[in-house]
N, C-alpha and C positions, 0 to 999 in steps of 0.2 A: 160220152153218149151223144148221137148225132139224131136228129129227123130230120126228116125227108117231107119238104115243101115243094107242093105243086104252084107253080108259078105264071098261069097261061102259055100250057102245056110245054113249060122247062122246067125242067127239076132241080130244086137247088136244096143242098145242106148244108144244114146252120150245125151249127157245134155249141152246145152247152158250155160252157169250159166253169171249172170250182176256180175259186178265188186265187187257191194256190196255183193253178195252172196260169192264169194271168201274170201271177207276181212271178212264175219262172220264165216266161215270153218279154215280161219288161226287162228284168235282170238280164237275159238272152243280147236283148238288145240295147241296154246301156253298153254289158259286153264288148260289142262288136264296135260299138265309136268312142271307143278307149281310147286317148290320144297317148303321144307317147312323145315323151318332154327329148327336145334337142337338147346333147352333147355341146357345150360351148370349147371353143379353142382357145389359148390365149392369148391370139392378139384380142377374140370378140370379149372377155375377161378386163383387158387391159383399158380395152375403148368405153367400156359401162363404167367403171372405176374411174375414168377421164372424165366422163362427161358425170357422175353424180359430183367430184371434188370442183369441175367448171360449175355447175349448177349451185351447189353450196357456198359457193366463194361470192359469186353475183346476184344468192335470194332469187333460183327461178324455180318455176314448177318445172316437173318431170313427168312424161308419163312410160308408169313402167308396166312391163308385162312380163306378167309370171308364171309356173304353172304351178298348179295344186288342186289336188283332188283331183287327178287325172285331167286337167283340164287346163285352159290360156287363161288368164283373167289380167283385167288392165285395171290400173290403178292411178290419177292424176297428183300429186302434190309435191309437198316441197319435204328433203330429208332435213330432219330437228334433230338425228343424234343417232351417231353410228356407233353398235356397240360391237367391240371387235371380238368380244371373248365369245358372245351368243353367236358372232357370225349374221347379225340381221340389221337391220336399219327401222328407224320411226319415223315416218312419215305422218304429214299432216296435212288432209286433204281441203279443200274447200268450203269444208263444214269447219274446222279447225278440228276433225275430228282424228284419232291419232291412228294411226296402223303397224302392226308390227309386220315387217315383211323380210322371211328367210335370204340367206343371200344364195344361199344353191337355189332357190327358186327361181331366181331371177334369168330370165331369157332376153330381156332387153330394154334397154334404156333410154329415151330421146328428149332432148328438150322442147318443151311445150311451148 
């Protein structure tokens, strides 16, 4: 349902929208900035694998970047224990707090 506001002599409509119409316009547009996780090759594979065994050998921090939830998220610390059967790594950020992070998430890896 719309009305019709006179505006000093422009006419504009406003729209009512119910609740549910809002939450399908946010969904709409979470929607549309979906990101969509890069393909790794393996030499990019080979060089993230280099650089966490470099990083674990010399006690550096790492900052890695992952996706999940549709989305890039970055993560700074040092790997405490690679478990190879789960496929993911625990990391231990700044806080000494722990994280578990997928290894198909992983999009890249640099030393901090």
């Amino acid at each position: 349902m719309a009305h019709l506001i006179r505006d000093r002599g422009n006419i504009k409509w406003t729209a009512m929208m119910l609740p549910e119409h809002v939450k399908q316009l946010r969904e709409l547009d979470w929607d549309q900035s979906k990101k969509v996780k890069p393909e790794l090759d393996e030499q990019q594979l080979q060089q993230i694998e280099e650089t966490i065994c470099e990083a674990m050998a010399e006690d550096l921090f790492l900052c890695f970047t992952y996706f999940k939830q549709d989305d890039f998220h970055l993560l700074i610390g040092k790997v405490h224990f690679v478990d190879t059967y789960k496929r993911e790594f625990r990391i231990v950020d700044y806080h000494n707090e722990i994280h578990k992070l997928k290894q198909d998430d992983l999009i890249d890896v640099k030393i901090n």
